[in-house]
C-alpha positions in Angstrom: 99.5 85.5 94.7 101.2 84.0 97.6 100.7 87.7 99.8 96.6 87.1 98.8 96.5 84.1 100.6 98.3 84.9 103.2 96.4 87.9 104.0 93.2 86.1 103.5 92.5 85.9 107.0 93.7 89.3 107.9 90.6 90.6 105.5 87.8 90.3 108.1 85.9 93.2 107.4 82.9 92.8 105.0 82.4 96.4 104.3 85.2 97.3 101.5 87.9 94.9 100.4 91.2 95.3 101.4 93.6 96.5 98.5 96.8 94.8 99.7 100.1 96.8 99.5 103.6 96.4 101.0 103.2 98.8 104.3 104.9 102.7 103.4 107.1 104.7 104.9 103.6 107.2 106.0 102.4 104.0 107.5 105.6 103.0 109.5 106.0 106.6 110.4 102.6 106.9 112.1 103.0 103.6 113.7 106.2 105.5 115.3 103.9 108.6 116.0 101.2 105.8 117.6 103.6 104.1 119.7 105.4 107.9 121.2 101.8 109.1 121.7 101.2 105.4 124.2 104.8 106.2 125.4 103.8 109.5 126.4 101.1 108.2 128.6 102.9 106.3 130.9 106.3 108.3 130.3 105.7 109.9 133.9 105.5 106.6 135.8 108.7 106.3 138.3 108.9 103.4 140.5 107.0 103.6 143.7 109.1 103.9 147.2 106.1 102.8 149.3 103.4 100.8 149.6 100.9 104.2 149.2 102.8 105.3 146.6 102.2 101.6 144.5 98.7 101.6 145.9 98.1 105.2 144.2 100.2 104.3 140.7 97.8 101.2 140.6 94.8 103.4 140.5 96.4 105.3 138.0 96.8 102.6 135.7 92.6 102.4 134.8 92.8 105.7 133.7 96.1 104.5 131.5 94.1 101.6 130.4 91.3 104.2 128.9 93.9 106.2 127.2 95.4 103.5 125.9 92.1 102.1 124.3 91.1 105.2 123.3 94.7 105.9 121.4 94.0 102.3 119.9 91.0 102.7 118.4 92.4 105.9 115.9 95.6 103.9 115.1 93.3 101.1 114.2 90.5 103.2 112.3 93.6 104.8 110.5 94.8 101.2 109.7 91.9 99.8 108.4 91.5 103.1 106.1 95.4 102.3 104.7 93.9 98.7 104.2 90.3 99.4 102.7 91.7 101.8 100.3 95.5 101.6 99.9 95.8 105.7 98.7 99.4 106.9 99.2 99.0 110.7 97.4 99.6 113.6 98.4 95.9 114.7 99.7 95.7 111.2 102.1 99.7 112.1 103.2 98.5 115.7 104.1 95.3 114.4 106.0 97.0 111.6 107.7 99.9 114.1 108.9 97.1 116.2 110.5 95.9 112.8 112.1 99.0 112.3 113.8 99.4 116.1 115.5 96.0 116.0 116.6 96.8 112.6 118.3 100.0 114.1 119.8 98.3 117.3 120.7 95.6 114.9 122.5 97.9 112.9 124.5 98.0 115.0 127.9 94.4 116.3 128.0 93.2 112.5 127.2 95.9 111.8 130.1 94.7 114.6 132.8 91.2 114.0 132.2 91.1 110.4 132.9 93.8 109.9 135.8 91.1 112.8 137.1 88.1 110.4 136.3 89.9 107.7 138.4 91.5 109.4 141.5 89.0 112.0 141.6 88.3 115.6 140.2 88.0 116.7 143.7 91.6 115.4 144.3 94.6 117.3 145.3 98.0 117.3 143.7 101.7 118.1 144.7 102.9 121.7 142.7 106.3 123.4 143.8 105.9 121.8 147.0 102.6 123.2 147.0 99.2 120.8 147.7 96.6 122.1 145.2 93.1 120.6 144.2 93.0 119.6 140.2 90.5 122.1 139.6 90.1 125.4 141.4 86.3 125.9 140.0 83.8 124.1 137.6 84.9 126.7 135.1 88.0 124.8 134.6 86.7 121.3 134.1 84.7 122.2 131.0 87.7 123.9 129.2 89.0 120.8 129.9 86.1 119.0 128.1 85.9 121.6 125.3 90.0 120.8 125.1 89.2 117.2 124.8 86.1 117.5 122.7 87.7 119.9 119.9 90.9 117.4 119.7 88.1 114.6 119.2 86.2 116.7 116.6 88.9 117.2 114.6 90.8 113.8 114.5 87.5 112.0 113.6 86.5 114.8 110.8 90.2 114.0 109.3 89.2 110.7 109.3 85.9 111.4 107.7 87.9 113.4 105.3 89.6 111.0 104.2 87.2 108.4 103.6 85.4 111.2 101.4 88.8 111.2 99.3 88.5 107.7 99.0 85.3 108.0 97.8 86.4 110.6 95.2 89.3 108.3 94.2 86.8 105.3 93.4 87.2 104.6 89.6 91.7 104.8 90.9 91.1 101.9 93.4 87.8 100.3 91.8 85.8 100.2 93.8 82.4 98.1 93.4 79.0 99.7 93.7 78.7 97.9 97.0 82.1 99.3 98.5 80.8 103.0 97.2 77.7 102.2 99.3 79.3 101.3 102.5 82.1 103.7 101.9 79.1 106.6 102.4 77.9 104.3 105.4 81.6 104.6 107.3 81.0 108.8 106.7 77.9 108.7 107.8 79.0 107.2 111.0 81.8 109.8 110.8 79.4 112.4 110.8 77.1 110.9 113.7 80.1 110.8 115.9 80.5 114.8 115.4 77.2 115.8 115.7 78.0 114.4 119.5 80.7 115.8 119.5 79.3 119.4 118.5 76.2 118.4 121.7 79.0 117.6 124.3 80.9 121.0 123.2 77.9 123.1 123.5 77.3 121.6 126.9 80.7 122.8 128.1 80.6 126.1 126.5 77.4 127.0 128.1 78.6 125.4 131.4 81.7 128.2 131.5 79.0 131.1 132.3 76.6 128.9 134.5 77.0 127.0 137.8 75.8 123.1 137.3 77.5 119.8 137.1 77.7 120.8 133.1 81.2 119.1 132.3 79.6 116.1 133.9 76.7 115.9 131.5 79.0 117.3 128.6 81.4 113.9 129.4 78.4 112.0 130.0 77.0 112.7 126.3 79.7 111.0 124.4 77.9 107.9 125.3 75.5 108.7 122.9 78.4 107.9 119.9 77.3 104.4 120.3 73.6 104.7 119.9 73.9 107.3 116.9 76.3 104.9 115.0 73.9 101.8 115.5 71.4 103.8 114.2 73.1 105.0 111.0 74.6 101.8 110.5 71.9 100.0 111.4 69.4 101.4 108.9 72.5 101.2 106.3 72.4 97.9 106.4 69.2 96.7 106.2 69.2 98.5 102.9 72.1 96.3 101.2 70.0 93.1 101.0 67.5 95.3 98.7 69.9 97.2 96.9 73.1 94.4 96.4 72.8 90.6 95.4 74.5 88.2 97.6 76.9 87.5 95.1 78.1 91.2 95.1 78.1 90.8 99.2 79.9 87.6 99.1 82.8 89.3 96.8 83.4 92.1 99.0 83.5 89.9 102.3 85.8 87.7 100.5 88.3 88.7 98.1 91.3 91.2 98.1 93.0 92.9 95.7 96.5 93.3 95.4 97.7 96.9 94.0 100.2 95.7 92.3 97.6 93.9 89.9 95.7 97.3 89.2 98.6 99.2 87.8 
């Protein structure tokens, strides 16, 4: 009773209630994996000796911030998911093991693209003593984008995965009709995100053959991730008020359950 309340703030999400458990070794293991995968970011950093050399490591420190963010926002999806749902077996291990390599295997393409993205993709770089530009053709910089865009695809469909096991685990963690509902909504939005995902990758393989800005337009794309998840969610929710009383509502926004109570 007394970890309820004080997790009752840490419960902000009114989608599924949280199904409160002391943290697991697969959730202190990824947090390791998480924090190597930010280490590896900045990893290459060395202290500057001149003033050009600070001025350029500063520049490179937007493109940090965007990896950063970017590595954030999977450790925090993958959180939430522990959270939401509390599964420990061994399908949600296997999945969340496939998690972490993809993020690992991400790490240096997420790097390389963005540092590119802030000092320029028509910049030069320092190789066995050699100056060389970071891309010798437009060839190169959509493998780079089909690199990036099939590490995306598949750490988001793992994701998507598991929230399907979730789903198939309902009557285990109880969930309520409401939480089965929105559970859907979160694969749904799963779903949009690949579907963009599957545009910006066509983009990129077509641009390999053909001359064109087409890595540009195949980066550019993935602002559409936004707009296709508003959508879904958006005409989601306007269903609940039909479909759900606001008593239902209310219980999901506000209670949690502990795990230890449901065996």
């Amino acid at each position: 009773m007394i970890r309820k309340h004080l997790f009752k703030d840490k419960a902000t999400d009114d989608s599924v209630r949280w199904r409160l458990h002391e943290p697991t070794r697969v959730e202190a293991f990824s947090d390791a994996v998480f924090a190597f995968a930010l280490t590896l970011v900045v990893i290459s950093l060395e202290v500057p000796q001149t003033f050009h050399e600070l001025r350029h490591m500063m520049l490179g420190f937007f493109g940090f911030a965007i990896c950063f963010l970017f590595i954030i926002l999977i450790w925090h999806d993958q959180y939430v998911f522990f959270r939401r749902y509390g599964l420990q077996d061994t399908r949600t291990t296997f999945y969340n093991m496939v998690l972490l390599f993809m993020v690992i295997y991400l790490v240096y393409p997420l790097k390389f693209l963005f540092y590119s993205f802030t000092e320029g993709f028509n910049s030069t770089v320092v190789e066995n003593g050699k100056v060389m530009p970071r891309f010798s053709d437009e060839g190169e910089l959509c493998q780079l984008m089909i690199i990036y865009g099939i590490g995306y695809f598949v750490i988001y469909s793992i994701l998507g995965l598991m929230y399907a096991h979730a789903l198939k685990r309902k009557k285990d963690i109880l969930l309520s009709p409401l939480e089965i509902y929105n559970t859907k909504t979160h694969i749904y939005t799963f779903v949009g995100r690949l579907v963009v995902v599957l545009l910006s990758l066509s983009i990129a393989v077509y641009g390999l053959g053909h001359s064109g800005p087409y890595a540009f337009f195949s980066g550019t794309s993935y602002s559409l991730i936004g707009f296709v998840m508003w959508i879904v969610a958006g005409r989601r929710q306007k269903k609940i008020n039909q479909l759900f009383s606001d008593t239902e509502i209310e219980a999901v926004k506000n209670e949690i359950i502990v795990l230890e109570e449901l065996q």
